[in-house]
C-alpha positions in Angstrom: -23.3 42.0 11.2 -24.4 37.9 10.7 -22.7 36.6 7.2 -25.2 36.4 4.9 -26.4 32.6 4.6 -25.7 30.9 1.3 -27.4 28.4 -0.4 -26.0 25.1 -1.6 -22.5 23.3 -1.5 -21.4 20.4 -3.1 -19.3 18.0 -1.4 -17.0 16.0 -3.1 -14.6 13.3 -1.4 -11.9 12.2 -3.1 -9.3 9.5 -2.5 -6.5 8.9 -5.4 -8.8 10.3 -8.2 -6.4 11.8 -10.0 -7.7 10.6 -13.3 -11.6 12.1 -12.6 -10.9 14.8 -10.2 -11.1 17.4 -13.0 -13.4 16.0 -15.2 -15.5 16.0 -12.0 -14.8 19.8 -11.1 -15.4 21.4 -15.0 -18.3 19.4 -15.4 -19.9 20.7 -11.6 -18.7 24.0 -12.5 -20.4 23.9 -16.1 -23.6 22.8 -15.1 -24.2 24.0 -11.8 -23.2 27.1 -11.6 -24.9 28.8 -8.8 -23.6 26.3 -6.7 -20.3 26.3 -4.6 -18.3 22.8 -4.6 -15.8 21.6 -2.0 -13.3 18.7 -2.9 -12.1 17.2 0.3 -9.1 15.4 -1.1 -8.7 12.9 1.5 -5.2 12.0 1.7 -4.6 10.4 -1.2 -1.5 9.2 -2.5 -1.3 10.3 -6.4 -1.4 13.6 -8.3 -4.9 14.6 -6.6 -4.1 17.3 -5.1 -1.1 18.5 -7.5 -4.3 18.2 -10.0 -6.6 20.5 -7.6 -3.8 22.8 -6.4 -2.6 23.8 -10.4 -6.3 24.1 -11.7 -7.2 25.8 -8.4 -9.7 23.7 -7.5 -11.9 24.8 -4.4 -10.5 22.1 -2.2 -9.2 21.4 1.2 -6.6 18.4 1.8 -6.7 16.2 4.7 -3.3 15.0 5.6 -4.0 11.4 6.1 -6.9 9.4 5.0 -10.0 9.4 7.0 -12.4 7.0 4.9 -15.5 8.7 3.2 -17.5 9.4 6.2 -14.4 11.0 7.8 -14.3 13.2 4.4 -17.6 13.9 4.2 -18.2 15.1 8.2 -15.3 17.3 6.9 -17.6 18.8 4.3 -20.1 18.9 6.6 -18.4 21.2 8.9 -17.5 23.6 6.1 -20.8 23.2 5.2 -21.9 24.3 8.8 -19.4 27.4 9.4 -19.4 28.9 6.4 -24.0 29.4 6.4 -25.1 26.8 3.6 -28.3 26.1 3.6 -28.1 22.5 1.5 -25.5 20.3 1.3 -25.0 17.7 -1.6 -22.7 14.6 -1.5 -21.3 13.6 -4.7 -18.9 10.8 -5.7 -15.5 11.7 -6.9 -15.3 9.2 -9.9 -18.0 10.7 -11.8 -20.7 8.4 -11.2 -22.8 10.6 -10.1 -24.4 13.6 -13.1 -24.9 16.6 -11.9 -27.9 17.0 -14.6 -30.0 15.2 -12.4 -28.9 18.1 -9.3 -31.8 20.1 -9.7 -34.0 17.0 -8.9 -32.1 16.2 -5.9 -32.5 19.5 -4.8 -36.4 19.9 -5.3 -38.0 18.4 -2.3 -35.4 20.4 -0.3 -36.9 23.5 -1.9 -40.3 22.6 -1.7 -39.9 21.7 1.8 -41.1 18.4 1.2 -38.1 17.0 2.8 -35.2 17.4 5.2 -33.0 14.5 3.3 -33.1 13.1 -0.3 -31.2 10.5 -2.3 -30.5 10.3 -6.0 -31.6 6.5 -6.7 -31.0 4.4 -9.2 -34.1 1.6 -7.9 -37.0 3.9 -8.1 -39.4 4.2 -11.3 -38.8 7.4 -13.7 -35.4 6.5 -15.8 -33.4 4.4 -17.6 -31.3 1.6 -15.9 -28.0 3.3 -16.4 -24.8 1.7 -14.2 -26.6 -0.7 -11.8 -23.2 -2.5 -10.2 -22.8 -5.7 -10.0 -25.2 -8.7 -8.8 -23.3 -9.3 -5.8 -23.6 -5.6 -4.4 -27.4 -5.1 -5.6 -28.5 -8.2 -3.6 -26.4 -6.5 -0.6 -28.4 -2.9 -1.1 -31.7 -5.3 -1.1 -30.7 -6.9 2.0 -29.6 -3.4 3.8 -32.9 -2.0 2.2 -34.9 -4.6 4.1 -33.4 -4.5 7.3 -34.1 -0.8 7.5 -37.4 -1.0 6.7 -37.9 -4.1 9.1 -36.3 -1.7 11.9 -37.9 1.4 11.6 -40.6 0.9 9.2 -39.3 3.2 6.3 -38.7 1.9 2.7 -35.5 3.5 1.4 -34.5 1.6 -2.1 -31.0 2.9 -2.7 -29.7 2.7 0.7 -25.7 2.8 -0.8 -26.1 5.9 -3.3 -23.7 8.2 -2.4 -25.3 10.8 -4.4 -27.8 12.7 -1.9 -28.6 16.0 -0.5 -29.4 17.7 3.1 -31.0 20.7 4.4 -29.7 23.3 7.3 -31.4 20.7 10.1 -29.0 17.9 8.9 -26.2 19.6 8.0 -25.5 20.5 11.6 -26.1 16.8 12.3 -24.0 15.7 10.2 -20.9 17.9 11.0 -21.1 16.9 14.7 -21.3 13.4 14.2 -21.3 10.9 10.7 -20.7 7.3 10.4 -17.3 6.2 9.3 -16.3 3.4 6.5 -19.3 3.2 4.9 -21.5 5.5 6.0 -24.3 5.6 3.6 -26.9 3.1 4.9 -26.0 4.4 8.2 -26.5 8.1 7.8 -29.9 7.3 6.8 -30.6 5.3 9.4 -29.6 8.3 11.8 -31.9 10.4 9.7 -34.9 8.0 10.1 -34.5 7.7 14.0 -34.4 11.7 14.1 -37.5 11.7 12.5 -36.4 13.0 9.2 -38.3 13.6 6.1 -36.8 11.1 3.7 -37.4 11.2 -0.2 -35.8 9.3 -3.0 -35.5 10.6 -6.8 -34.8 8.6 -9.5 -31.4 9.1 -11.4 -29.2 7.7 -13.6 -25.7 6.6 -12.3 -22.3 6.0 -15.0 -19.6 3.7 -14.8 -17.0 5.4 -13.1 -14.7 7.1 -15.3 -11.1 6.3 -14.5 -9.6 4.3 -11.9 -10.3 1.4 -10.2 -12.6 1.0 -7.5 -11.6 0.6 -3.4 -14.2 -2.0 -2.8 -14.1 -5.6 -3.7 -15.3 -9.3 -2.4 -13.3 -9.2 0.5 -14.5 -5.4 1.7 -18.0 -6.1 0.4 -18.3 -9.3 2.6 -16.8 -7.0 5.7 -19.3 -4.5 4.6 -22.3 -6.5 4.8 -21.4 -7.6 8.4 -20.1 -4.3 9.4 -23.0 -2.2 8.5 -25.9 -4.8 9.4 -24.3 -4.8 12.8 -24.3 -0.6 12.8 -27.5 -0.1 11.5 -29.3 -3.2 14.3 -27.3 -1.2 17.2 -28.0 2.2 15.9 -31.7 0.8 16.2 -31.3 -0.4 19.5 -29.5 2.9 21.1 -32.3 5.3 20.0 -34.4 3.0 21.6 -32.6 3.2 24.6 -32.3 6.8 24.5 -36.0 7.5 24.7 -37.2 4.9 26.8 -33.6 6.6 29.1 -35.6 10.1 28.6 -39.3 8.9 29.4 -38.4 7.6 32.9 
């Protein structure tokens, strides 16, 4: 007899987050709770997974760290063999409020889209956390080259906070962009024709801790993931003028 499918997981990677991790969990649990969670503790270093193992956090701990897209594909593949029908990628550090979940989820539902992204650039809400100058010019300039590639405006192109349906899912957990995967994943997603929507939400400061990215990775970033996205372009190309010969 097939397991019955069930309906949305929330993915949540987390490297040395000790001082959110829980914060993270009771809130997810308080207000959403017809929905599972997964904390993909991705090697980290402090009292993360001491933290998830004596509150008994749903969690699964990957013995060295793989980066967020590494955690993530690992969510995905959960995600996959265990019949969920939407997957949604929050942050950790509590940036990301799970109030605004049932609007992420909504075009899923409706079947207005396959993939949708909680973004803080789109009309509807108040500014809330809007990083710093620096990184916002970088989003603009990732934003542009997109659209310049492929023709599809997508505002928010680093929110981490997004969702997926069945169709991408299954994607995903075969194959997701490492480092920083965001601006990439979508750019997979837009090549595979896939319906794209953005929501507007409000993003907070993170809550404790001290963010992995600065100049230095932000500058290797920018290079990085222009580079990605321009081959990723090129490749699909390839691949269907390959498949029309």
């Amino acid at each position: 007899m097939a397991e019955k499918k069930k309906s949305v997981l929330l993915l949540i990677a987390a490297y040395n987050e000790e001082e959110n991790i829980l914060q993270v969990a009771e809130e997810i649990t308080t207000r959403c709770p017809d929905a599972d969670y997964l904390i993909i503790n991705d090697g980290s270093t402090d009292g993360t997974e001491r933290i998830c193992r004596e509150h008994r956090l749903t969690h699964v701990r990957l013995p060295i760290n793989l980066g967020i897209g590494g955690a993530i594909q690992t969510g995905y593949r959960y995600a996959r063999d265990n019949g969920y029908e939407i997957a949604v990628q929050l942050d950790g550090d509590g940036q990301h409020d799970p109030a605004y979940l049932t609007r992420v989820l909504e075009p899923i539902l409706t079947g207005e889209a396959d993939y949708v992204i909680g973004s803080r650039f789109v009309s509807g809400e108040g500014a809330g956390f809007q990083s710093t100058g620096a990184r916002r010019f970088g989003i603009r300039f990732l934003s542009a080259l997109i659209h310049i590639l492929c023709g599809v405006r997508v505002r928010d192109v680093t929110s981490g906070f997004r969702a997926v349906n069945r169709r991408f899912i299954e994607t995903f957990a075969e194959n997701y962009p490492t480092d920083y995967p965001e601006p990439e994943a979508i750019m997979d997603a837009v090549m595979r024709r896939g319906r794209i929507r953005e929501v507007p939400v409000v993003m907070r400061e993170r809550a404790g801790g001290v963010s992995s990215i600065n100049l230095k990775r932000s500058v290797y970033y920018m290079i990085k993931v222009s580079l990605d996205i321009i081959v990723c372009r090129i490749s699909y190309g390839f691949r269907r003028e390959k498949r029309s010969t």
